[in-house]
N, C-alpha and C positions, 0 to 999 in steps of 0.2 A: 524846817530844821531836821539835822538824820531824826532816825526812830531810836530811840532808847529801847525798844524791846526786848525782855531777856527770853532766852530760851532754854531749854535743859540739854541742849545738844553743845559738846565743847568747841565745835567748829561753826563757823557761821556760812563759810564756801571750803566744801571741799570738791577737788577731783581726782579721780582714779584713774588710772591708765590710757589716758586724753592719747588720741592719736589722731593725724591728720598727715595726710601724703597728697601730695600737688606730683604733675607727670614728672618733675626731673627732680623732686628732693622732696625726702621727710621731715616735713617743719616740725611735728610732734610726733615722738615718739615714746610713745607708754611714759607719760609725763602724769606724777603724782604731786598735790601741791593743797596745801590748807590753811584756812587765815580765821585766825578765832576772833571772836567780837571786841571791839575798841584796838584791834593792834595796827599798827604800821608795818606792814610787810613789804619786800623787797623785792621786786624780782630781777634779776641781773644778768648779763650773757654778752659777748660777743653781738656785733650786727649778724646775722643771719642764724642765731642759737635758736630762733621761734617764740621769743616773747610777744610779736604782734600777734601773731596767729592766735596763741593763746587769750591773749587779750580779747581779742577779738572774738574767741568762743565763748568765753566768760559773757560777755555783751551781744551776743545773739547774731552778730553779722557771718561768723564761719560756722557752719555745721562740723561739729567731728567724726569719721569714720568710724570712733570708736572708742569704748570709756564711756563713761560716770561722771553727770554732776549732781551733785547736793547741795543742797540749800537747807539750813537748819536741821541739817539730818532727814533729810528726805530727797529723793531722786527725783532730779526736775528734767525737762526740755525746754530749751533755752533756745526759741528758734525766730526769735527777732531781734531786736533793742528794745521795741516797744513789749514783749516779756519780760527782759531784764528792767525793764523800768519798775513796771509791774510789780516784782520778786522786793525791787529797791536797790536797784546797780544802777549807779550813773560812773557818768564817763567824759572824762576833761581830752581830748584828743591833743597830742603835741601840735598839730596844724587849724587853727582857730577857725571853729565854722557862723563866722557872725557877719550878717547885711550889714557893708559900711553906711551907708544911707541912709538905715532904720536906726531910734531909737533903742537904747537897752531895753528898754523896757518891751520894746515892739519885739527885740530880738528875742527874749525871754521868752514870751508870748507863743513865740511857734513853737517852743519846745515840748508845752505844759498841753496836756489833753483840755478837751471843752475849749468853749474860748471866752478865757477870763477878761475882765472890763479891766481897759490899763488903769483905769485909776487905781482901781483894787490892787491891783498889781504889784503897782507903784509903790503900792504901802507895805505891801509884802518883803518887793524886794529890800525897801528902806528895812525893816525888821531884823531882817537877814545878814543885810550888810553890819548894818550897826551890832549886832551880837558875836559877828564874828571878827572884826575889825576889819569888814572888805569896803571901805568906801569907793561906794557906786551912785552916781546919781540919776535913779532911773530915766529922766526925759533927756540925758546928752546925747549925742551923736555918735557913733562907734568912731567914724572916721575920725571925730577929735581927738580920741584915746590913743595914749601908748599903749606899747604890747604889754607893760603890764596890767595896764588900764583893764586893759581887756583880756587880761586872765582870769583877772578880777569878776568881771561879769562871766567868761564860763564858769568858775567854780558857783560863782552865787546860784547860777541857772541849775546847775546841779542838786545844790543844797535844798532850791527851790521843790524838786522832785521827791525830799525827803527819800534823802540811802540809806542805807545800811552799809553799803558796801561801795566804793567810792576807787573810782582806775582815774589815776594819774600820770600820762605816758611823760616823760623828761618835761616835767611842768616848769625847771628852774633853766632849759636852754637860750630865755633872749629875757633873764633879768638881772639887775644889776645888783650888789651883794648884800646892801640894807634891804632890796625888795624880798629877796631870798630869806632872809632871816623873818621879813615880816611874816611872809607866809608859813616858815615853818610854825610861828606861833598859833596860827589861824588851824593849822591840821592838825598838829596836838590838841587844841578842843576841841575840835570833829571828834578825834579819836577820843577822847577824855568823855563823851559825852554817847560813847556804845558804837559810833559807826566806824567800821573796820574799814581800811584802806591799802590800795592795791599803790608800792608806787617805784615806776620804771623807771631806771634814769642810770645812765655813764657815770655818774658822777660817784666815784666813791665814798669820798670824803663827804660827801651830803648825805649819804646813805649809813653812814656810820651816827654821824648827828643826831639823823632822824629816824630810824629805823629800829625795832624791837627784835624782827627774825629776817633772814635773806634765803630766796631758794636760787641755786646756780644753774642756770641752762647751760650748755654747749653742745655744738648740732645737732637741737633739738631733745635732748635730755638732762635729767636732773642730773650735775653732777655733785652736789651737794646743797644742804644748807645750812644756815648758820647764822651767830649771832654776832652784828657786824662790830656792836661795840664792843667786842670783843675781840676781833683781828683787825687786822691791819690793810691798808688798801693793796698793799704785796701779797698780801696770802689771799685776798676776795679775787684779785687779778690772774691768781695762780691756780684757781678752782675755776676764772673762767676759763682759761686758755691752755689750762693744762701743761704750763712750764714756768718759770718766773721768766721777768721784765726785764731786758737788758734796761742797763739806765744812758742816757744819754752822753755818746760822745762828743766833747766840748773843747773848743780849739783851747791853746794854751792861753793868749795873748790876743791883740784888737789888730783890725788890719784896716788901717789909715788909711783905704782909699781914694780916689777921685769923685768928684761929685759924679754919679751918672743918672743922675734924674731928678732934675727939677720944675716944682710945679709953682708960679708964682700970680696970684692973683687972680683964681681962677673963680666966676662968676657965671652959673649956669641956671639960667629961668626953667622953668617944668611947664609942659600942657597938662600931666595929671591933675586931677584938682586935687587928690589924696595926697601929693607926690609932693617932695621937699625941693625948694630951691635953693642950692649952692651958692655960700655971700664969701668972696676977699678968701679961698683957699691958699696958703702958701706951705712948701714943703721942701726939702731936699733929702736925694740919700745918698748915700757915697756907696760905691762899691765894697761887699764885704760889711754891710750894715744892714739890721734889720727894724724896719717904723713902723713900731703897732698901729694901727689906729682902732681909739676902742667906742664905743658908740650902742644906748640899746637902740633897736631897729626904728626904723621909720625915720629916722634923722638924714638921711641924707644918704643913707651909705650904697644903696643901689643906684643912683645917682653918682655919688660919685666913683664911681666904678665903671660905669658907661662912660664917662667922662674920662678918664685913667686909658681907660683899654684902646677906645675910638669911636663905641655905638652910639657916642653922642659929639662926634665934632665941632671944635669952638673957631670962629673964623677966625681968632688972632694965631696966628703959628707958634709964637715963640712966652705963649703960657707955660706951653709942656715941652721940656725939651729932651731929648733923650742921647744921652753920651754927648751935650754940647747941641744938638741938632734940632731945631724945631720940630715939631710934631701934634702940636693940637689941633691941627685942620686935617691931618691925617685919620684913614680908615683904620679899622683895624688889619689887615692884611698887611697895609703899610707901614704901621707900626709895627707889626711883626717881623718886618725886613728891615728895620732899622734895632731890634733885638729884645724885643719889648713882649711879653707871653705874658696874658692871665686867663685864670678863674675864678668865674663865674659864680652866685652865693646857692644859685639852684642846678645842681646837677642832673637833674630830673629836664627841665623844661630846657633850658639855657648851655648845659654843656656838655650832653651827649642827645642823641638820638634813640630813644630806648627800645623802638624794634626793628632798628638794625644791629648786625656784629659789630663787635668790639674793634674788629678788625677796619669798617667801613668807618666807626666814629672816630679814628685813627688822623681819617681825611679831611676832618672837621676844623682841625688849626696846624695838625704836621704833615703837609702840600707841599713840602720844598723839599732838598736835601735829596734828591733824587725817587721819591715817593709818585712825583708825579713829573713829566718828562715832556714837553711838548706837548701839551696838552693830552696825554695819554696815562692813565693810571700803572704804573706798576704792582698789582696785588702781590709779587713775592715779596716784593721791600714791602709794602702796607702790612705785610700778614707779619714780616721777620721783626717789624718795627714792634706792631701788637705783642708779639711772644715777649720781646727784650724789654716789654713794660712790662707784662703779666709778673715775668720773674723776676725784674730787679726791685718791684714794688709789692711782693706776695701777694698778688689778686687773687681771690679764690674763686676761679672760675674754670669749667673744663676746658677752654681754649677759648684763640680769635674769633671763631665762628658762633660763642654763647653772643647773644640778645643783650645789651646793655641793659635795658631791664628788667633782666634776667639774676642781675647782681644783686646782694644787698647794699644797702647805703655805704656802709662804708669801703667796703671790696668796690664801686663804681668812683669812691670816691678817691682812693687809692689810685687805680686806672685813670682819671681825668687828670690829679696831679703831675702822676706819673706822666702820662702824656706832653705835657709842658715843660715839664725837667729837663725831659732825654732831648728836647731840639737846642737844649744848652743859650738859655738867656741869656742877655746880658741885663736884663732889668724883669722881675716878676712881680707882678700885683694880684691878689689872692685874698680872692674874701669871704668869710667861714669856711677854713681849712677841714676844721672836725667838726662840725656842728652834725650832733646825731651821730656820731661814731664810735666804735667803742674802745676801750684803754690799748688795744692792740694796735686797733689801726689807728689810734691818734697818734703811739709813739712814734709809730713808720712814717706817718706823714709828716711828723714833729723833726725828725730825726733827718729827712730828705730835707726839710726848709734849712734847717742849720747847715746841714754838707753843702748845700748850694751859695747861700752865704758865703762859706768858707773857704769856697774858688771864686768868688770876690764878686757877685753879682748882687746887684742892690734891689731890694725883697719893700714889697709893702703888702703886710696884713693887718686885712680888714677883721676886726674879729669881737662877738658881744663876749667873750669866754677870757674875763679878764686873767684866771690862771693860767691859762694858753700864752695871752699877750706878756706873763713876766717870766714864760718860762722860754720865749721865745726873743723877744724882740731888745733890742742895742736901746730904744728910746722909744718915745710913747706920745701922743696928743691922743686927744677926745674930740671928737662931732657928736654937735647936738645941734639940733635944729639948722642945720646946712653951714653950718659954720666949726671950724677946727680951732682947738687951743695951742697954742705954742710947743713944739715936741720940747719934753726932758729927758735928760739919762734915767734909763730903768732905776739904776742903783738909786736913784733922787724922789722915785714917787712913792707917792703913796695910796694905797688902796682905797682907803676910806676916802681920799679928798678928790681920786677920780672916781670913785662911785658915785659920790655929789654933785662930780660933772657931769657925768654920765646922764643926773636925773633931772639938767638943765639948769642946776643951778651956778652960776659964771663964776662965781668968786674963789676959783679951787686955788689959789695962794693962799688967800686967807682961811681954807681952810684946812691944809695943811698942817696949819701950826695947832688947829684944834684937837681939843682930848676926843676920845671918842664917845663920851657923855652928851659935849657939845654937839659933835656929829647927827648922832641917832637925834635930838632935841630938834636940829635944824630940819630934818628930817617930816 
C-alpha cells in the first residue's frame, strides 16, 4: 500500500528548470513543475508539448541535460526506474507491459526486487486488491483479462511497490465509462491516503473531475497552471494551444443516401490463440452516414478490421460488398480500386513506416492517380501529394523528407488520415481515429470525418472513445466478444446501456430503460 509518510517539506516532487534537447527538437525546456503530497496533479499539452519526456525523467529512463529534481526537499539523481522505485515512483505506462502467458501474479513477481514465493504473493496481491476495490485474482491468466482487467493488475503491481508518487499516462484510453468512474474512486483513496499522483491524459473533462492542480505544457514549456475545477475544457484547451477551438462545422440536414457498403453475415475463425473470432456480423451504410462501432479492445475489433480492409479475405465474395459489388475475397489494393480506404488502429507498426519520409510512406496506399505510372515512381507527384496532406491537415513537421517517426502521435496520425482522405473514397473504415491525441488534433481529425461524410461517402469508425462515437457517428452498435449488436440512431442511445454492452453484458434493451442506480448495481 503507498507510504503515508509525512515530511516537513511542502512539496513531495518538485523540478527546476528540467531541460532535455534531442538533435532536431527541445522536448523540455526550462520546465518547472511541483506536486505536494496526497494531490492529483495534471499534466497536459498537445501531442509533442513533452509530457513523455518528462515523465520519463521523473522515472529514471531519460537523463536531463539540465535542472533539478527533488525529492522531499532534497536534490536527488534519478538515473534508473529501479531508483525511482527506490525514492517510491511507480509508473502505470498507457501501453501495458504484462506476459500474456504468465500468471498475475507471476507477472507481479518480475516487477518486485528479491524473488517473493507466489503464494505469499498471492495474498498480498488479494490485500491490495481488496482495499482498494481492484478486483484481481492472483492465479488467472492475463490472456483471459480485458484491458481493463488488466489495468487493474498494473496499478495493483504498482501499489505493490509501495509509492508515494504514482505516473498515470492516459490510464482511462480503452475503458469503458462505469470502469472509468470505478477507477476514479480507487485514485482518490491512493490520494486520500498521502500518495501524490501524476496523471496524463487528453481528456479534459476527466481532468476537471479528478484533478486538484494542472500544469500546461506547449512545445515543451510550462504555459500555465491551474485549477481545473475551476475552468472549463475551452480555456484548459486554450492554454494548451494557444488560441480557442473552432467548434464543429455541422451539415444542416441528413443526406439519404445509397446503400454503399454492405457487410452481411460475416463469420471469421482466428489462428491467434489471444485473438477473437468474428460470429454472424451484419451492417450497412449508406452514403453520407457515419456507423460507430464501439467496443473495449480485445473483442474483435482488430479482426474485424483485417476483415473490412482485405488483410483477411473471406472466400465468399458477396459478404462484403462495396457500391453493389462483391468484395470479400478481395486484397486490399483491390479493394482499394473499387473505392474502399482505411486505417489501421497502430499507426506506428501497421500504417506508416517510421524510418522512412513522409513522403515515401505516401506510397504505402496512394499508388494510383498518377503517383505511380507504369511501374515507375513519380517522386514530384509523391512529394506534391506529401506537401497538400501536410497542409490541408496541419501536420507539424518540417517537410515530406521528416522520418515518420519523427512525428508525434498525433501530427503522424493527422498525416495517415490525411493520407486516405485526399484519394477521395467512396467508402472509409477507421479504427481509433484519436486514440492518444490531443484536443487539437482530435478536432482536425474529427472535423475531416464529418467533411467527408458530407460529400456523401459512407464512414465506419471503429472507436473505444465513446464521446468520439456520439460526437461523430449517424448510428451506433457494440462488439463484444466477436459479435455486433444491432446499429441505432445516435439520437436513440444511451450511454449507460452501451457501456453495459461494451462490458459484455447482452441485454442492452433492457437496459436502456434502467435508472442508473440499477446500472452501476448490474455492474
Amino acid at each position: 500500500m503507498p507510504h503515508t509518510i509525512s515530511t516537513h517539506t511542502e512539496h513531495r516532487l518538485e523540478l527546476r528548470s528540467i531541460r532535455k534537447a534531442y538533435p532536431a527538437v527541445v522536448a523540455n525546456d526550462g520546465i518547472d513543475l511541483s506536486v505536494r503530497p496526497g494531490e492529483i496533479h495534471a499534466v497536459v499539452g498537445e501531442n509533442g508539448a513533452g509530457k513523455s519526456t518528462l515523465m520519463k525523467i521523473i522515472y529514471g529512463m531519460v537523463r536531463p541535460d539540465s535542472g533539478d529534481v527533488l525529492w522531499d526537499g532534497r536534490e536527488v539523481s534519478i538515473a534508473s526506474p529501479a531508483d525511482a522505485q527506490k525514492l517510491g515512483i511507480g509508473m502505470v505506462f498507457q501501453h501495458f507491459a504484462l506476459f500474456d502467458t504468465l500468471t498475475v501474479a507471476e507477472n507481479i513477481a518480475l516487477a518486485l526486487p528479491g524473488r517473493p514465493g507466489i503464494e505469499t504473493l498471492s495474498k498480498r496481491i488479494s490485500e491490495v486488491a481488496t482495499r482498494y476495490g481492484l478486483p484481481v485474482e492472483p492465479g488467472r491468466y492475463i490472456y483471459t483479462m480485458s484491458v481493463g482487467e488488466r489495468q487493474r493488475v498494473e496499478i495493483t503491481r504498482a501499489l505493490l511497490q509501495n509509492p508515494r508518487l504514482l505516473i498515470l499516462d492516459e490510464p482511462t484510453s480503452v475503458l469503458t465509462p462505469q470502469a472509468v468512474e470505478t477507477l476514479f474512486v480507487t485514485l482518490r483513496q491512493i490520494a486520500a491516503e498521502g500518495c501524490s499522483i501524476l496523471y496524463i491524459s487528453h481528456k479534459l473533462n476527466e481532468i476537471r473531475d479528478l484533478c486538484q492542480r494542472a500544469t500546461i505544457l506547449r512545445g515543451g514549456r510550462v504555459t500555465g497552471t491551474c485549477d481545473p475545477r475551476q475552468e472549463s475544457p475551452a480555456s484548459m484547451a486554450r492554454m494548451m494551444i494557444g488560441a480557442d477551438l473552432p467548434g464543429f462545422r455541422r451539415r444542416a440536414g441528413t443526406i439519404a443516401g445509397k446503400k454503399r457498403f454492405d457487410v452481411s453475415g460475416l463469420t471469421l475463425a482466428t489462428d491467434d490463440p489471444f485473438g477473437t473470432a468474428l460470429t454472424n456480423i451484419s451492417f450497412s451504410v449508406r452514403g453520407g452516414e457515419i456507423l460507430g462501432i464501439a467496443g473495449v479492445s480485445g473483442n474483435g475489433q482488430q479482426e474485424l478490421l483485417a476483415a473490412l480492409s482485405g488483410e483477411a479475405p473471406l472466400s465468399e465474395a458477396d459478404v462484403i460488398t462495396i457500391d453493389g459489388k462483391p468484395a470479400a475475397d478481395l486484397n486490399p489494393a483491390k479493394r482499394r480500386r473499387l473505392g474502399l480506404c482505411s486505417v489501421p488502429e497502430d499507426r506506428l507498426k501497421q500504417g506508416s513506416v517510421p524510418s522512412l519520409p513522409l513522403s515515401e510512406n505516401v506510397l504505402l496506399t496512394a499508388n494510383r492517380d498518377g503517383t505511380v505510372q507504369a511501374g515507375l515512381i513519380r517522386f514530384d507527384r509523391v512529394a506534391a501529394f506529401a506537401e497538400r496532406c501536410i497542409k490541408a491537415f496541419d501536420v507539424r513537421t518540417p517537410g515530406p523528407k521528416a522520418a515518420a517517426g519523427s512525428l508525434s502521435g498525433g501530427n503522424l496520425q493527422k498525416f495517415i488520415i490525411g493520407r486516405e482522405i485526399l484519394q477521395e473514397p467512396g467508402v472509409l473504415v477507421v479504427s481509433q481515429p484519436t486514440w492518444g491525441v490531443d484536443v487539437g488534433a482530435a478536432l482536425v481529425i474529427r472535423q475531416a470525418l464529418l467533411d467527408l461524410r458530407d460529400r456523401g461517402v459512407a464512414i465506419v469508425v471503429i472507436s473505444e472513445e465513446l464521446d468520439e462515437l456520439f460526437e461523430l457517428a449517424d448510428c451506433i452498435a457494440v462488439l463484444s466478444g466477436g459479435r455486433l449488436t444491432e446499429a441505432e440512431p445516435i439520437a436513440e442511445a444511451s450511454r449507460d446501456a452501451i457501456g453495459i454492452a461494451m462490458s459484455g453484458h447482452p441485454s442492452r434493451e433492457l437496459a436502456r430503460d434502467r435508472t442508473n442506480e440499477e446500472l452501476a448495481h448490474a455492474l
